[in-house]
TIPA-724503 format. One record per residue: x, y, z of N, C-alpha, C in turn; residue number from 1; residue in one letter. Coordinates in steps of 0.02 Angstrom, whole numbers, plus 32768, in hexadecimal, padded with zeros to 4 digits. Each point is the difference from the previous one (the first is absolute). Layout:
N
SITE    n.X    n.Y    n.Z   ca.X   ca.Y   ca.Z    c.X    c.Y    c.Z   rofi   selo
SITE      X      Y      Z      X      Y      Z      X      Y      Z    NUM      A
...
END
This chain:
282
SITE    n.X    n.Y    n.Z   ca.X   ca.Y   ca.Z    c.X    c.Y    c.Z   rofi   selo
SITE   9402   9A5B   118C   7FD5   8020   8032   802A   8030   802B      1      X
SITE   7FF6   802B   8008   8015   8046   8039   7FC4   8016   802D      2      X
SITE   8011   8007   804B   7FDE   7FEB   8038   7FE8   8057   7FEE      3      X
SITE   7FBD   7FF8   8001   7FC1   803A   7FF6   8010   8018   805A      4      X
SITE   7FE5   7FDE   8035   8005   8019   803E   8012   7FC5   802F      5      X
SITE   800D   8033   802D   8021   7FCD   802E   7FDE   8022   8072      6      X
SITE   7FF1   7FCA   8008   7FEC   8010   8042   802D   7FFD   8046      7      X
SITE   8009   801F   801A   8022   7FEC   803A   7FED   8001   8034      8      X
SITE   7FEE   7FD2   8028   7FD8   800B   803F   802F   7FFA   804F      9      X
SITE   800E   8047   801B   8021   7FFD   8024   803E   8039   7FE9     10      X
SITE   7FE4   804F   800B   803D   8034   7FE4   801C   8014   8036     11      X
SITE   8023   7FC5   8019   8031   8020   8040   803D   8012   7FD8     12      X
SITE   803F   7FEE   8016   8053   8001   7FFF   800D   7FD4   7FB1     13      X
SITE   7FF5   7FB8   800E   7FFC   7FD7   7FC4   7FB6   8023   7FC2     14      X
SITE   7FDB   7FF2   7FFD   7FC4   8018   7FD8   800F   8037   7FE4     15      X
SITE   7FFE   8034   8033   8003   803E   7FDD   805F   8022   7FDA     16      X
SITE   802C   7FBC   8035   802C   801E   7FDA   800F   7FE8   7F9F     17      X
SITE   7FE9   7FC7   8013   7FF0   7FCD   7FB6   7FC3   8028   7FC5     18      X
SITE   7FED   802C   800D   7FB9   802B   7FDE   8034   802E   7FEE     19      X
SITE   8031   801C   801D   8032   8048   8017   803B   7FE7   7FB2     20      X
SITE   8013   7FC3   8020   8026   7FE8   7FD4   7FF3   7FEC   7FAA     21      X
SITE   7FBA   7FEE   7FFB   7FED   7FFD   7FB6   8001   8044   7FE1     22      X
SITE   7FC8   801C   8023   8000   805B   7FF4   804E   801E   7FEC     23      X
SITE   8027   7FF7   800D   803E   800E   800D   802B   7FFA   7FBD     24      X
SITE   7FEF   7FB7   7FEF   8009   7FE4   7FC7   7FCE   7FF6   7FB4     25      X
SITE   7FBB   8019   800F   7FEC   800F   7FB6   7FDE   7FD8   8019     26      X
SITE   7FDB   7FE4   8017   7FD0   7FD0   8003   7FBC   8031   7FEF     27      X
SITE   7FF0   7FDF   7FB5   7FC1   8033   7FE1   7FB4   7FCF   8016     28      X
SITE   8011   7FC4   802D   7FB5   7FF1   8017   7FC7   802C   8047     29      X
SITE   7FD7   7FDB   800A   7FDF   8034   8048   8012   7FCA   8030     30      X
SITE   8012   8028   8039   800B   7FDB   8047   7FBD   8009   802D     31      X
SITE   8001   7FDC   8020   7FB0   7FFC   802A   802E   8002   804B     32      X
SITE   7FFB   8026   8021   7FF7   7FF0   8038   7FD0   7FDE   8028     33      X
SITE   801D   7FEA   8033   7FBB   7FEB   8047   8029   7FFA   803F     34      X
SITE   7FD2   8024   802E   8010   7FFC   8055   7FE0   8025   8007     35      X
SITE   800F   8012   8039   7FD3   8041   8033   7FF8   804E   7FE7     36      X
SITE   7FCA   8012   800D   8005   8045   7FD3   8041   8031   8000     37      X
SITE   8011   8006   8041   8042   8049   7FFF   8047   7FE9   7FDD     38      X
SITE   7FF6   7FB1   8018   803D   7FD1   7FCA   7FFC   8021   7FBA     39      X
SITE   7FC4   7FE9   7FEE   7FF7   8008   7FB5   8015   8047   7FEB     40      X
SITE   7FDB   8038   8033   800B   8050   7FD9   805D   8003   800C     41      X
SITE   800E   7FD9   8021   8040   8022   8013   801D   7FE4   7FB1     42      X
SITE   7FF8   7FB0   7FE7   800E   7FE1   7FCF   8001   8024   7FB2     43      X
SITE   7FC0   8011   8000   7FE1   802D   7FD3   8037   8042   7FE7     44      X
SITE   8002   801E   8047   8025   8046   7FF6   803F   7FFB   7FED     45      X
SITE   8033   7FC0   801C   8035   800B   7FE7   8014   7FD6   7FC5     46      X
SITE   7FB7   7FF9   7FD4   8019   7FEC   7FC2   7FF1   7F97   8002     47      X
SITE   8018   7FE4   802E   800A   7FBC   800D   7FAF   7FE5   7FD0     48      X
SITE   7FD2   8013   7FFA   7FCC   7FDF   7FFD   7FDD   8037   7FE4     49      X
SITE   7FD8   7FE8   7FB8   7FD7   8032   7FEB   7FB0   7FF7   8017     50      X
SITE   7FE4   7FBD   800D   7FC5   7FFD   8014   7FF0   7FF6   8042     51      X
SITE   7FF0   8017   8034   7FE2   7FD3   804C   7FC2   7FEF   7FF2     52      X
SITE   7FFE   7FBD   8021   7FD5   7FD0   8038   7FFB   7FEF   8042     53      X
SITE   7FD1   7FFC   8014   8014   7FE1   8044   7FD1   7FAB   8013     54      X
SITE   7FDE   7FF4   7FCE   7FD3   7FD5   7FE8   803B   7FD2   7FD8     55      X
SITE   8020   7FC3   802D   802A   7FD8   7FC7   7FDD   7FE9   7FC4     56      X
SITE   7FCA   7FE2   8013   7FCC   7FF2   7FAF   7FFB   8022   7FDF     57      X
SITE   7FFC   803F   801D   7FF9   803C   7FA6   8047   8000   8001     58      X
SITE   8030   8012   801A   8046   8008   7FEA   8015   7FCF   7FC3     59      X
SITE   7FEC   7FC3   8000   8012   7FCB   7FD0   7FD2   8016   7FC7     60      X
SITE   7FE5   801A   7FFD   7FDD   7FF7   7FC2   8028   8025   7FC4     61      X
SITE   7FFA   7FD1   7FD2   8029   8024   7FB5   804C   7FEE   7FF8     62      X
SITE   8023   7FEB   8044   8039   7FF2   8012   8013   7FC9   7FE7     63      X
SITE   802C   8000   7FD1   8017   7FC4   7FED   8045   7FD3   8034     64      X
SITE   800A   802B   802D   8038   7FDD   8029   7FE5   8034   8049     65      X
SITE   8003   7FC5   8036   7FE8   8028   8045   8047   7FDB   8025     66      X
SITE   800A   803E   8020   8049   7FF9   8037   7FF2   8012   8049     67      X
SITE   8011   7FD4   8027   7FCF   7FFE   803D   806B   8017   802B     68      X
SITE   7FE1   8037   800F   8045   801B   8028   8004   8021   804B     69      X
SITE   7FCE   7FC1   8034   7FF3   8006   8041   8026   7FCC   800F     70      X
SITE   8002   8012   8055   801B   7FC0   8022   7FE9   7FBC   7FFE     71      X
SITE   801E   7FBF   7FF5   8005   7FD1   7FF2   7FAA   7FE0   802A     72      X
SITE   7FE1   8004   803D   7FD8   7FFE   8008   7FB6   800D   7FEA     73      X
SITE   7FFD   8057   7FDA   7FD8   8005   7FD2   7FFF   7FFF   7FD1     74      X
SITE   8044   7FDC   7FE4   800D   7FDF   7FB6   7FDE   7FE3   8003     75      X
SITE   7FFA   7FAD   8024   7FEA   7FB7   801B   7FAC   8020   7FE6     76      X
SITE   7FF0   8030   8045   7FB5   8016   7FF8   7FD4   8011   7FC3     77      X
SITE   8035   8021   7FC6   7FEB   8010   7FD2   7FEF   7FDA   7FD7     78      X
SITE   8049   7FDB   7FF1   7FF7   7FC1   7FCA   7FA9   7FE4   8018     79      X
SITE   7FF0   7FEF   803F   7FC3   7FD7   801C   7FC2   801E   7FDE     80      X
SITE   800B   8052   801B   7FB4   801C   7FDF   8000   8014   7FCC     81      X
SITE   803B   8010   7FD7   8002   8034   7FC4   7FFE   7FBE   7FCC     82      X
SITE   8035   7FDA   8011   800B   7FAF   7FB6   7FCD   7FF9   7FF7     83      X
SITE   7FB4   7FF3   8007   7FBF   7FE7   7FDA   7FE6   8035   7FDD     84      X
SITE   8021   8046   800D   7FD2   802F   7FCD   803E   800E   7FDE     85      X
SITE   803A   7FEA   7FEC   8015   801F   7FD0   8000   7FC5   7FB1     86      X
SITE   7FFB   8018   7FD8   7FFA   7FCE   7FC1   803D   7FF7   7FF1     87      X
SITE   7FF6   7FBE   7FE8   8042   7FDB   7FEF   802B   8011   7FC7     88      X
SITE   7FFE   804D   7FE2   8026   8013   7FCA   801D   8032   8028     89      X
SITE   800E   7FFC   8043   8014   803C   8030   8035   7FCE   8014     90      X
SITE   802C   801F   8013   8044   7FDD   801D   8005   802F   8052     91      X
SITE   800E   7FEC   8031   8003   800B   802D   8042   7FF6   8022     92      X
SITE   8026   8033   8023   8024   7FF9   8018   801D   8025   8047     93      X
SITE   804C   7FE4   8021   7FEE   802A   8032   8044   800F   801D     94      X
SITE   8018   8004   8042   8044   802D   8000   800A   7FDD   8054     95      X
SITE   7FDF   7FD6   8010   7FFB   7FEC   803E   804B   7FE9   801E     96      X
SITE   8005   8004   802E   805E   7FEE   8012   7FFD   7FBA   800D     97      X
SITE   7FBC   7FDC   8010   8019   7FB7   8015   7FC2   7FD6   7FBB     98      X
SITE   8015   7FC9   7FF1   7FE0   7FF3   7FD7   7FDB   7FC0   7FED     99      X
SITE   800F   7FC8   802E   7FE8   7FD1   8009   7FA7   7FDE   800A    100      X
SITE   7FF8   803B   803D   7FB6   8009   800A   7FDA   802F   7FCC    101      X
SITE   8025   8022   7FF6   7FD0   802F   7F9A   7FFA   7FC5   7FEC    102      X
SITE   803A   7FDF   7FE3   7FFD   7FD0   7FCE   7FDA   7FE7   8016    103      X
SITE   7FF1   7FC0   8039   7FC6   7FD8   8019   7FB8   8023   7FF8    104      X
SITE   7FF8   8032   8014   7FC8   803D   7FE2   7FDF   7FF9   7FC9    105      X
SITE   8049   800D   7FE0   7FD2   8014   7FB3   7FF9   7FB2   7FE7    106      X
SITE   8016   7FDB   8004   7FFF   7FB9   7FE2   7FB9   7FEF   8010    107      X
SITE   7FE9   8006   8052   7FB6   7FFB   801C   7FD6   801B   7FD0    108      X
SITE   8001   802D   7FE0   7FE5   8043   7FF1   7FE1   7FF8   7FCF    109      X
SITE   803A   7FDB   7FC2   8017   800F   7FBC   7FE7   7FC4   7FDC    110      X
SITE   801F   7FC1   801F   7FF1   7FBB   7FFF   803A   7FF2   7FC3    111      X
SITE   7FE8   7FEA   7FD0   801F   7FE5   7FC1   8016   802A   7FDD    112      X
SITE   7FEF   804E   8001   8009   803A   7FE4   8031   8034   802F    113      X
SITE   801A   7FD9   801C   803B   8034   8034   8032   801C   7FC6    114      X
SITE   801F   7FC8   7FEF   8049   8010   7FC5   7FEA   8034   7FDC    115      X
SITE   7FC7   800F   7FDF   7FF8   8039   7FC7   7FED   8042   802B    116      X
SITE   7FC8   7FF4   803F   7FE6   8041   8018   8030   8023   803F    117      X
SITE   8034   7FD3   8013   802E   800A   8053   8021   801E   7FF2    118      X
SITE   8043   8027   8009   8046   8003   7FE1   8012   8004   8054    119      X
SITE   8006   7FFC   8032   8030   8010   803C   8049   800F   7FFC    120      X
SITE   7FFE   8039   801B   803A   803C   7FF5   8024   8023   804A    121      X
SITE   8039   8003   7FF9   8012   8031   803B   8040   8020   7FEE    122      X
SITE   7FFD   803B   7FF6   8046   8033   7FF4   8009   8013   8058    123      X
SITE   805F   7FFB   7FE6   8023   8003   8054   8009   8053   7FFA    124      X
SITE   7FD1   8021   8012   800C   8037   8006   7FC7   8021   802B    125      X
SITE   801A   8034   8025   7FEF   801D   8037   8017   8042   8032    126      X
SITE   7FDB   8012   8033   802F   8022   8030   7FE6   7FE7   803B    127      X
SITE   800A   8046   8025   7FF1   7FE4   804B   7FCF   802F   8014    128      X
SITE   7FE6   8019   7FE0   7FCB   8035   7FF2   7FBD   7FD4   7FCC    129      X
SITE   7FAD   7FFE   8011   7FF2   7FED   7FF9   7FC5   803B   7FCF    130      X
SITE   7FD4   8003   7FCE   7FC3   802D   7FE6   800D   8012   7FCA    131      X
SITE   7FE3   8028   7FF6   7FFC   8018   7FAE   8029   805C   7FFF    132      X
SITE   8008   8003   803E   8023   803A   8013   8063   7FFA   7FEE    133      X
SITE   8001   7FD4   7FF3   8045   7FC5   7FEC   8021   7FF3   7FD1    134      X
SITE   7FBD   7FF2   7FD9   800B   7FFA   7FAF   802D   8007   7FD8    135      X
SITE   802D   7FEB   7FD8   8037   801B   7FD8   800F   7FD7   7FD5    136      X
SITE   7FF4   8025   7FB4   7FFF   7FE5   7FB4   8032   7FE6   8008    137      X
SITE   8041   8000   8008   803F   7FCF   8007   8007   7FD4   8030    138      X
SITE   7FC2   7FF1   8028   8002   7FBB   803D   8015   7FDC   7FD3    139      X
SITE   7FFC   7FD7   7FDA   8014   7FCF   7FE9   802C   7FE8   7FD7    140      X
SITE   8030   804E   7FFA   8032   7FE8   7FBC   8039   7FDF   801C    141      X
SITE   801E   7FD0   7FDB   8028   7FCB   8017   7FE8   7FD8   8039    142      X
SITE   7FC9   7FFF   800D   7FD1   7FCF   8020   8009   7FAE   7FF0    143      X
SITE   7FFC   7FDD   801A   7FF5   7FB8   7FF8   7F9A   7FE5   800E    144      X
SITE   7FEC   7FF9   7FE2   7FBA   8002   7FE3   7FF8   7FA9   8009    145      X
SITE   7FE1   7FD6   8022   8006   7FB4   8014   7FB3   7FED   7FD1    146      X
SITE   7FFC   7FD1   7FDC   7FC3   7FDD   7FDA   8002   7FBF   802A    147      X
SITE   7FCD   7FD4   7FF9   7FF7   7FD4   8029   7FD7   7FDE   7FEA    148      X
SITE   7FFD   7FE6   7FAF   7FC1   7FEA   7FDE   8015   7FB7   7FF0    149      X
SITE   7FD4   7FCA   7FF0   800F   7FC5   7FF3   803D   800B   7FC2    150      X
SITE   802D   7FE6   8008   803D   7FF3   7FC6   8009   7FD6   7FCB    151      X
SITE   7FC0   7FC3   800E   7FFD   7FF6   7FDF   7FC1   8000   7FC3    152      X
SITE   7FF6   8046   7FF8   7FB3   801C   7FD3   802A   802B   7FF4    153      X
SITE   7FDB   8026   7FC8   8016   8031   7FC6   7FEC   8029   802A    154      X
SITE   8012   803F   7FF2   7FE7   8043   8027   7FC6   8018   7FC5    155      X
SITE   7FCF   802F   8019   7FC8   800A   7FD3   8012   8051   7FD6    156      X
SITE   7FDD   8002   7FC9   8020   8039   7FDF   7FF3   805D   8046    157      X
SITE   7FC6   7FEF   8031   8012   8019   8033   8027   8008   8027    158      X
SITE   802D   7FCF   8023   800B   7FEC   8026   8053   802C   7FE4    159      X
SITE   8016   7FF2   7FBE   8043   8019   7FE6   7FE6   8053   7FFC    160      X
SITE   7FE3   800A   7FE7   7FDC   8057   8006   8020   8031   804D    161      X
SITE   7FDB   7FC7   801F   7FFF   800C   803C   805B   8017   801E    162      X
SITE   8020   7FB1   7FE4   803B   7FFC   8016   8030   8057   7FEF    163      X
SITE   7FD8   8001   7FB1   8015   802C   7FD1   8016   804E   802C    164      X
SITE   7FB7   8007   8025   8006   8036   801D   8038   8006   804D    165      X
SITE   7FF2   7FB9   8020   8038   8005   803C   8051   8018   7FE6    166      X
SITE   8016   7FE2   7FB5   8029   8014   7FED   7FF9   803D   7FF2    167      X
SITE   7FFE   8020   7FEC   7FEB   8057   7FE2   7FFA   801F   8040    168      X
SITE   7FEA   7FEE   803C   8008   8021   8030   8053   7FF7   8026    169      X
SITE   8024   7FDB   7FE0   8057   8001   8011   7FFF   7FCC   802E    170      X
SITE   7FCA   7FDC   800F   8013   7FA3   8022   801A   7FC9   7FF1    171      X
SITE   8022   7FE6   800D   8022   7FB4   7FEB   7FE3   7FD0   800C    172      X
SITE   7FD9   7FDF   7FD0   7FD8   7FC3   8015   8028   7FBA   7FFD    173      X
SITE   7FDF   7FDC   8038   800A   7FBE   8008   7FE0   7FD5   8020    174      X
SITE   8002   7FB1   7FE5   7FC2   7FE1   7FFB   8023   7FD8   804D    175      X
SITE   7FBD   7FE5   801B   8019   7FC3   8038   7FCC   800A   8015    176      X
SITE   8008   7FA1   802C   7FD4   7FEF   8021   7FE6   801F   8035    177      X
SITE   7FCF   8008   7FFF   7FD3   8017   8042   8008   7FE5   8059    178      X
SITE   8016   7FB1   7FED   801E   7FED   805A   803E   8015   8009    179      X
SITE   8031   7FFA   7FB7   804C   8024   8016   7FF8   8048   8007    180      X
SITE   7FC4   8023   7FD9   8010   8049   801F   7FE5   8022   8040    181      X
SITE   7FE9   7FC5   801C   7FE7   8012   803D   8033   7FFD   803E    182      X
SITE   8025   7FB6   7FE5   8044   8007   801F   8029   8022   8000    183      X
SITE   8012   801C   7FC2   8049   801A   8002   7FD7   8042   8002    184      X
SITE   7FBA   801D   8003   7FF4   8050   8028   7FF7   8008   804F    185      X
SITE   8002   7FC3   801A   8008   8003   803A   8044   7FF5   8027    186      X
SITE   8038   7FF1   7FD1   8058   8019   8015   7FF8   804E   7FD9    187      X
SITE   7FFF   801A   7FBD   800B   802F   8006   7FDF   8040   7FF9    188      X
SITE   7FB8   7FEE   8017   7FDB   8049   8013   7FDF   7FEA   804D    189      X
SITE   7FDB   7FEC   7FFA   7FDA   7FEB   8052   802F   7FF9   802D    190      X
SITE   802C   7FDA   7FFB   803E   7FF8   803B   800C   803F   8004    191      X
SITE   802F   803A   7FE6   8019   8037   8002   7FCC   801A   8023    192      X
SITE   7FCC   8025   7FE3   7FC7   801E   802A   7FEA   7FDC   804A    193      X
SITE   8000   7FD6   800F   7FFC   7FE4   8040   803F   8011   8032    194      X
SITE   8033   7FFF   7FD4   803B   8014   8024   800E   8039   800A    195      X
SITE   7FE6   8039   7FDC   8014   803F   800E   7FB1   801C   801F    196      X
SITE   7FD3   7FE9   8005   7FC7   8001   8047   8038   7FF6   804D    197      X
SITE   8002   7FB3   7FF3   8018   8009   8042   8036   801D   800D    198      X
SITE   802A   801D   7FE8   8044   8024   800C   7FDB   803A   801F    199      X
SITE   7FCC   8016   7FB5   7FE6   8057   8032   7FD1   7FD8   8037    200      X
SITE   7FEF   7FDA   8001   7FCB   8011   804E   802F   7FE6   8034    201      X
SITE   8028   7FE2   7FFC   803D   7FE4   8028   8019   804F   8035    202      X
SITE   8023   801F   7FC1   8010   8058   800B   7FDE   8024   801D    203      X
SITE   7FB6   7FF4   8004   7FCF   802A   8011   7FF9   7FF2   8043    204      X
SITE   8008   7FB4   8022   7FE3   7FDF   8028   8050   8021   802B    205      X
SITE   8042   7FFE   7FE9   8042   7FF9   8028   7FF0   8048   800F    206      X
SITE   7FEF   803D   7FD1   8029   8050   800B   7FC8   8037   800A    207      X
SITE   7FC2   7FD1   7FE2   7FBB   802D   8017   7FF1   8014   7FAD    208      X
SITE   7FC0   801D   7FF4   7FE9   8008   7FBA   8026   805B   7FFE    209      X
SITE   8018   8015   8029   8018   804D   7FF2   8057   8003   7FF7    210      X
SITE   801E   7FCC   801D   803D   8000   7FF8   8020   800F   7F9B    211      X
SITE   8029   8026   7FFC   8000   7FFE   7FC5   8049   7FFA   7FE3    212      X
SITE   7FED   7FA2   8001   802C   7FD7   7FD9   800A   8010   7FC2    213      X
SITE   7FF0   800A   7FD3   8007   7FF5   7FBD   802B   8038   7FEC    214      X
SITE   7FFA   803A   801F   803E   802E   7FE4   802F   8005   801D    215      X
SITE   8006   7FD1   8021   805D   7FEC   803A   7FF1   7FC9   7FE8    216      X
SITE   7FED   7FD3   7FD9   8023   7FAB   7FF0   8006   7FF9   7FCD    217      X
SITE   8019   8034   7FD2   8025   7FFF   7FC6   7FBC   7FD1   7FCB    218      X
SITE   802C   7FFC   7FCE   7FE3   7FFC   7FBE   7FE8   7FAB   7FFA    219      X
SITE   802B   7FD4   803A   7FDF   7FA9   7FF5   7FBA   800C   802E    220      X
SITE   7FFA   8026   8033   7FCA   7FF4   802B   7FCF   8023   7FD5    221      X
SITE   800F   802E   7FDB   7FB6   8020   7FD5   7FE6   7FC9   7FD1    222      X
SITE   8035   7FDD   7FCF   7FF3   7FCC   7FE2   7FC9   7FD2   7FFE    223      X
SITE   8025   7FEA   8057   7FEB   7FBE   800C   7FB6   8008   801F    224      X
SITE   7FEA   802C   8010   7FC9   801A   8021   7FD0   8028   7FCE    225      X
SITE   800B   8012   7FB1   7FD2   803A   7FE7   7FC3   7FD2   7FF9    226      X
SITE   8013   7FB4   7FED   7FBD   7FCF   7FE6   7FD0   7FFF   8040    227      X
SITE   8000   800F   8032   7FEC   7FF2   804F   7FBE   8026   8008    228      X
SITE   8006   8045   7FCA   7FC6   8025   7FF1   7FC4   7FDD   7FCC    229      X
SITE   8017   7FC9   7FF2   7FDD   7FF1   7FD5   7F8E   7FEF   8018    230      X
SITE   7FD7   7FEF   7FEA   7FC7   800B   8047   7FFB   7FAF   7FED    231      X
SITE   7FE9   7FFF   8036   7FD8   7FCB   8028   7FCF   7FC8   7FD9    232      X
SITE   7FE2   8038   7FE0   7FB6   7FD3   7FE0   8019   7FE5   7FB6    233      X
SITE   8031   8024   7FF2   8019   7FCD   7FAC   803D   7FB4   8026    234      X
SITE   8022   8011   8030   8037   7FBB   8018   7FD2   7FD6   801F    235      X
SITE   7FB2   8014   8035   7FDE   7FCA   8013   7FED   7FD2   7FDC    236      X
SITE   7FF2   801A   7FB7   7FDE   7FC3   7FCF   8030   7FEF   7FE9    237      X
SITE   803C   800A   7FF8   804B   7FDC   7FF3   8009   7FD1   8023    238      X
SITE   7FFB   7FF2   8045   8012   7FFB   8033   7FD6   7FB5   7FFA    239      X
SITE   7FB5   800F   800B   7FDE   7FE2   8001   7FF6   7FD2   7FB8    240      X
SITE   801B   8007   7FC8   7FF3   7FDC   7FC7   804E   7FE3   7FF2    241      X
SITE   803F   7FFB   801C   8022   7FE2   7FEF   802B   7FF8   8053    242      X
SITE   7FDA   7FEC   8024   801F   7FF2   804F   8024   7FCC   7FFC    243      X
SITE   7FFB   7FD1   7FEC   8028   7FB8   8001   8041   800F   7FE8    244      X
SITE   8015   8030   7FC2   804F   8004   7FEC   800D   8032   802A    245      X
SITE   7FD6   8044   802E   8022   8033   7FF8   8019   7FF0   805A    246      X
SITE   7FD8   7FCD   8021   8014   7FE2   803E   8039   7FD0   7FFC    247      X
SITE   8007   7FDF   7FCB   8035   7FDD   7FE8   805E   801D   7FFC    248      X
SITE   7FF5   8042   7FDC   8022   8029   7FF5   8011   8027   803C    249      X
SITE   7FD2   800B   8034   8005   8031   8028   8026   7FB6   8043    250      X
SITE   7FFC   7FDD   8002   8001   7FC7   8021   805E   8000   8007    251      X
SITE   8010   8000   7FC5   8039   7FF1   7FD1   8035   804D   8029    252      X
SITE   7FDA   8021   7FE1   8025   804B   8029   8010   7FEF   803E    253      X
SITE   7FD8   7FF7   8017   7FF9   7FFD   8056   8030   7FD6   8017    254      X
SITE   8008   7FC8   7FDC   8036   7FCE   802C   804F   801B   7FE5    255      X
SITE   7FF2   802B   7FB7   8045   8019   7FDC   801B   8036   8061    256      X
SITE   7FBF   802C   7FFC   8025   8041   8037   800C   7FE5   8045    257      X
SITE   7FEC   7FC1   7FF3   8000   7FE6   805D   8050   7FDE   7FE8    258      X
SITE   800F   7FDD   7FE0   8045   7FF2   7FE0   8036   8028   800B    259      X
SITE   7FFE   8034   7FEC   8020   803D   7FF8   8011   800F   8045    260      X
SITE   7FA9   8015   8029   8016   8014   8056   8020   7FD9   801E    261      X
SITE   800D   7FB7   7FF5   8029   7FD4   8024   8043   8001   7FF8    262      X
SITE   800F   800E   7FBF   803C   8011   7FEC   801E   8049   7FE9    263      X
SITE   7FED   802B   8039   8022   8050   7FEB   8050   7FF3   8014    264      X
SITE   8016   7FE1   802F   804C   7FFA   8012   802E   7FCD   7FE6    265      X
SITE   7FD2   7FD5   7FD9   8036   7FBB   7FC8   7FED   8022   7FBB    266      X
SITE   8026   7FDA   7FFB   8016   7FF4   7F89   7FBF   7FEB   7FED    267      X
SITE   7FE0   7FED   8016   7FC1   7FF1   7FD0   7FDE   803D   7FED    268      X
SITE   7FFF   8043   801A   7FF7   8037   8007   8012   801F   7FAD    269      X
SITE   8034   7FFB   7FED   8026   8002   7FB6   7FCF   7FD5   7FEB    270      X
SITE   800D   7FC4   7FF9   7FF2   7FD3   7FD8   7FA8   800C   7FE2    271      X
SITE   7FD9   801C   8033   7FBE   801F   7FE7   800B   803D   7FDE    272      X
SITE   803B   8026   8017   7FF9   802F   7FC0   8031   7FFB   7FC3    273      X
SITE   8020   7FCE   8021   801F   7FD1   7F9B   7FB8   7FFC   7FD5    274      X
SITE   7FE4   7FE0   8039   7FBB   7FD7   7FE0   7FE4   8042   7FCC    275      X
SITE   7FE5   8031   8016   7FE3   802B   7FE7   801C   802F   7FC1    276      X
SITE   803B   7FFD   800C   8021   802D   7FD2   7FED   7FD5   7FBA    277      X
SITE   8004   7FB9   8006   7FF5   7FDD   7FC2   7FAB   8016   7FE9    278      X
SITE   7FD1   8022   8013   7FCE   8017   7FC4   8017   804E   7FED    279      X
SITE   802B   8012   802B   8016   803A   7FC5   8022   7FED   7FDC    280      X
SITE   8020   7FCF   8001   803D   7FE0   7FC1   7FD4   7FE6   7FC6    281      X
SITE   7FC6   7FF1   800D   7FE3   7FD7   7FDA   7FDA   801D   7FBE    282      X
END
């Protein structure tokens, strides 16, 4: 079997850059778009997507694989209204950054038929720039691409298709649990982005929103601050769907930098940045 079409609902940054990226690579099936109309023409024009919708029900139709590539909130939403109209020779999948509550979702959803119709997915790739204005056929090469499916079930001759294409788009797949990847994305994506928020609003709050830090603080302060642009409405449902590790984590920081402020004039001062040097060694 070779996937006839494929839907993507949601042609922002991820969606449309993943449509950008097949196109790119020979992908001789039809892509369906769906979102908002000017989304779509913008989608349309630069190639990402040969069909628009803005009707998710017609978007699925004919689609042998639907990829739901919105924020983790109207992932949740979708799986709710879209899972009863799609037929069970449709594989569904999605790109959501936290994955615990999808999974609980679609399991609601799916019932006994999750393993063949679910696949839950998240490639670590991104910017700090958010739309379909963004887009770029190489988002994802040398990507790390996260699956999150029961381990112990066969994958369905979809489900590898599917995989087929994350590879072809230059991603590195790998399988794991859905509660460890909630954990370990909340040390190394959610933590970071929380941290370079408050650094810039920290800055904003010390020097005023006109002061202009970033081209007098050298090349660590641009760094540490570019994720800070990132918006609002994709980290709230982050935020809100994996709060327990990413308060955990953030918890953890907090007593690390209060550590640190106690000790700017002793040796323990080193000894935290002994500490650190060991994950670049690693």
């Amino acid at each position: 079997m070779s996937l006839r079409q494929l839907t993507i609902i949601g042609t922002g940054l991820i969606g449309g850059s993943f449509g950008l990226a097949l196109k790119k690579r020979g992908f001789a099936g039809t892509i369906v778009g769906c979102d908002r109309g000017a989304i779509l023409e913008h989608a349309q024009s630069i190639g990402a997507i040969d069909v628009a919708r803005v009707n998710p029900v017609e978007a699925i139709l004919g689609s042998q694989v639907v990829l739901l590539a919105t924020p983790v909130g109207s992932i949740i939403e979708m799986i709710r209204n879209l899972g009863p109209a799609i037929t069970d020779d449709v594989l569904l999948t999605d790109v959501g950054s936290t994955k615990l509550e999808i999974v609980a979702q679609a399991r609601h959803i799916f019932g006994a038929d999750y393993d063949h119709r679910f696949l839950p997915g998240h490639p670590i790739a991104g910017k700090e720039h958010s739309g379909i204005e963004f887009a770029d056929p190489d988002l994802f090469q040398g990507a790390l691409w996260y699956f999150t499916p029961d381990i112990n079930r066969e994958p369905t001759t979809l489900a590898r298709e599917f995989a087929g294409l994350v590879g072809c788009v230059g991603a590195h797949i790998a399988a794991i649990d859905p509660a460890e990847h909630d954990r370990l994305c909340a040390w190394t994506s959610h933590l970071p982005q929380m941290l370079s928020t408050a650094l810039a609003a920290s800055l904003v709050e010390e020097f005023g929103p006109d002061a202009r830090l970033l081209e007098n603080g050298g090349r660590a302060l641009t760094e540490m601050t570019r994720i800070a642009g990132s918006p609002y409405s994709m980290w709230r449902d982050i935020a809100l769907t994996n709060q327990e590790n990413l308060s955990d984590a953030l918890l953890k920081v907090e007593q690390r930098l209060a550590h640190i402020r106690e000790n700017l004039k002793t040796r323990e001062l080193e000894s935290e940045f002994d500490q650190a040097h060991k994950l670049r060694n690693t």
